[in-house]
C-alpha positions, 0 to 999 in steps of 0.5 A: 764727178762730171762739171759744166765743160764735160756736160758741155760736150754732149751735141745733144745737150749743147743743141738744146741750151742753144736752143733755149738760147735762141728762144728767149732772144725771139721772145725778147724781140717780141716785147719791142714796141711801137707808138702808132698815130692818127689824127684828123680834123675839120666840120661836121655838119648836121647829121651823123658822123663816126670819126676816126680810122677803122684799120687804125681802131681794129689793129692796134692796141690800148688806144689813147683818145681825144677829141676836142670838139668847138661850136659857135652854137651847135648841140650834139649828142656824143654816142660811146656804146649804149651811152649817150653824152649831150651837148651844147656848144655855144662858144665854147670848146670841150676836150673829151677822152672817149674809151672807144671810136666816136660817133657824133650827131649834130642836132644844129650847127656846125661843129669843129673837131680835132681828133687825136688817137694814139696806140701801141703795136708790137710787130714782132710779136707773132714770132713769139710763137715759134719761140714757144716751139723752139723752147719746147725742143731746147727742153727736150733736147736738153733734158735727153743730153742732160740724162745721157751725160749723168748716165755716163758720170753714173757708169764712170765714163767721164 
């Protein structure tokens, strides 16, 4: 009966788990992440304005919004798709959470804002492709030095 080192021996079969190796590593190195940050702040005036970054929205995942609006006396609507939050600031502050990038209009007043947006990026992330293929190869050349080793067990060479 052959064991692990005879097995071992096979080119073929060592080049496969190496492979297999190397693929689980890559994938490994796919799940490093990275916190990313924007932030920004000063008036509005009257009229529309979207905050926020659009490079920074698009490109990076699973965003963490704040906004912290404050008003001596201002009315401002808050738009978040199809829906539309109104408010009336007079002396007042209010922190909201928005599930997407802010658009504001101010009707009167002026509005002072600190937004803050925090994301996560995974840089690494695209060579889990080549992970992939390298796993498919390690597979395959593992399965082709596996069957040639109990080929060779079966036939009494080893």
């Amino acid at each position: 009966m052959g064991t692990l080192r005879d097995a071992m021996g096979y080119p073929v079969l060592r080049a496969g788990i190496i492979l297999l190796v190397l693929a689980l590593l890559i994938s490994i190195a796919g799940l490093y992440r990275v916190d990313k940050s924007y932030s920004s702040s000063g008036t509005l005036g009257e009229g529309m304005h979207y905050l926020g970054d659009d490079k920074f929205e698009n490109e990076y995942l699973y965003h963490n919004r704040t906004l912290t609006l404050s008003s001596t006396n201002a009315t401002i609507s808050l738009l978040q798709g199809s829906e539309m939050y109104n408010y009336t600031l007079v002396n007042d502050s209010v922190t909201l959470h928005p599930e997407m990038r802010p658009a504001i209009y101010v009707f009167n007043g002026e509005v002072n804002y600190t937004y803050d947006a925090r994301a996560i990026d995974y840089p690494y992330a695209v060579y889990s492709i080549g992970a992939f293929v390298i796993m498919l190869a390690g597979i395959a050349l593992s399965f082709i030095g596996y069957t040639q080793f109990l080929k060779d067990v079966k036939g009494g060479k080893k």
